[in-house]
PADO-426760 format. One record per residue (C-alpha): residue in three letters; z, y, x. Coordinates in steps of 0.02 Angstrom, whole numbers, plus 50000, padded with zeros to 5 digits. Layout:
+--------+-------+-------+-------+
| residu |     z |     y |     x |
+--------+-------+-------+-------+
|    ALA |     Z |     Y |     X |
...
+--------+-------+-------+-------+
END
This chain:
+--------+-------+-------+-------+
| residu |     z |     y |     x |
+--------+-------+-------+-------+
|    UNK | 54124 | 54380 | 56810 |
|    UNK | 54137 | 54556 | 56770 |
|    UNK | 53933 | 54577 | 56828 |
|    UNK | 53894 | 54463 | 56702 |
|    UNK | 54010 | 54538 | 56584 |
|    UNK | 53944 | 54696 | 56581 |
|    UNK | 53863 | 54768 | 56437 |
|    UNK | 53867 | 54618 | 56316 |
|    UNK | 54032 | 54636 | 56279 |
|    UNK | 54097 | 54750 | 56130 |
|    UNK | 54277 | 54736 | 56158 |
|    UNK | 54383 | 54834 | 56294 |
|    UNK | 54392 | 54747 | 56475 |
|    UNK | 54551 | 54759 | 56549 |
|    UNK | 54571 | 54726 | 56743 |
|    UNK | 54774 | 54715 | 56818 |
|    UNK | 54774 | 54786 | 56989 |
|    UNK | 54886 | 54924 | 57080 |
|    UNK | 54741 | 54967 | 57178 |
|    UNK | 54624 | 55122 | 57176 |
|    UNK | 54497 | 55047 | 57258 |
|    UNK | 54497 | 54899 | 57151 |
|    UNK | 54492 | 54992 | 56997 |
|    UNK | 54348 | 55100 | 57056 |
|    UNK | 54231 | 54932 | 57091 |
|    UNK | 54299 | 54880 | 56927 |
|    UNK | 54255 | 55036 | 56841 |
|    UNK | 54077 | 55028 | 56920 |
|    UNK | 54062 | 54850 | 56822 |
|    UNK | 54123 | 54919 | 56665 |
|    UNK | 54291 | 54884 | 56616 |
|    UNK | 54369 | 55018 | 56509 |
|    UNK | 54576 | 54991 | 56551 |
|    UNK | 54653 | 54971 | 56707 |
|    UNK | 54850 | 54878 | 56680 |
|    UNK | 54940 | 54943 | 56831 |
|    UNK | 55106 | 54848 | 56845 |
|    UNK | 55174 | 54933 | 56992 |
|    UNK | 55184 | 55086 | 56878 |
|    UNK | 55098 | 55210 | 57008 |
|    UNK | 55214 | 55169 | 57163 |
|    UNK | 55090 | 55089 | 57258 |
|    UNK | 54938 | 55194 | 57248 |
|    UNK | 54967 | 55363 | 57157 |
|    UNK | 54757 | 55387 | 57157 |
|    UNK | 54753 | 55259 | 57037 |
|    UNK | 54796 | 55382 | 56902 |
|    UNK | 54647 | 55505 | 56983 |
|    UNK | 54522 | 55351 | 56991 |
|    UNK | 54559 | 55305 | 56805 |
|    UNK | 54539 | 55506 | 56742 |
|    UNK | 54382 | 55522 | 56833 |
|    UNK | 54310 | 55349 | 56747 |
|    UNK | 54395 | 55423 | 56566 |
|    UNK | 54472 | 55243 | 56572 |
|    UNK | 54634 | 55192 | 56501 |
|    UNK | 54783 | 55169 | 56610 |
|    UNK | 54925 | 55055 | 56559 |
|    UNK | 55070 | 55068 | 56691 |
|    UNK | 55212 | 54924 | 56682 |
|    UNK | 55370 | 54909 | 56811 |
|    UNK | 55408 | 54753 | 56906 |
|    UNK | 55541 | 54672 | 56965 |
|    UNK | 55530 | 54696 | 57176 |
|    UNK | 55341 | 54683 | 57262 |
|    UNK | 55213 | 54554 | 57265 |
|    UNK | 55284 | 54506 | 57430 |
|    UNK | 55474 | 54463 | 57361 |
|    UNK | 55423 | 54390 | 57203 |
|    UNK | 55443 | 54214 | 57257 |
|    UNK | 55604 | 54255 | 57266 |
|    UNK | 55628 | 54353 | 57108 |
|    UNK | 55610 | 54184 | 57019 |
|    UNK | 55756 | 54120 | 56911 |
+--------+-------+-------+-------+
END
């Protein structure tokens, strides 16, 4: 989606991940913000990623990991 997004788009493209090397392909298909919601505590090179593309980075906290979350449910 984000290939055939690219360039027709005049609005921001924000992609969630915690990953650096998702936000790099990402960043390579144009999207402008990366939301991180792990806050930096998975992959600190996120930040470095995100400076080097002068892309936004919004960080968020979660409640435990993607593995626990099931069980984070109320």
């Amino acid at each position: 989606m984000l290939k055939r997004l690219k360039n027709k788009l005049t609005v921001p493209i924000s992609v969630d991940t915690y990953k650096g090397a998702v936000a790099e392909k990402a960043f390579d298909l144009g999207v402008d913000i990366i939301n991180d919601p792990s806050g930096l505590t998975y992959d600190p090179e996120l930040a470095r990623k995100a400076a080097n593309a002068n892309a936004g980075l919004i960080l968020n906290h979660m409640r435990g990991s993607p593995e626990t979350w099931p069980s984070c449910r109320r």
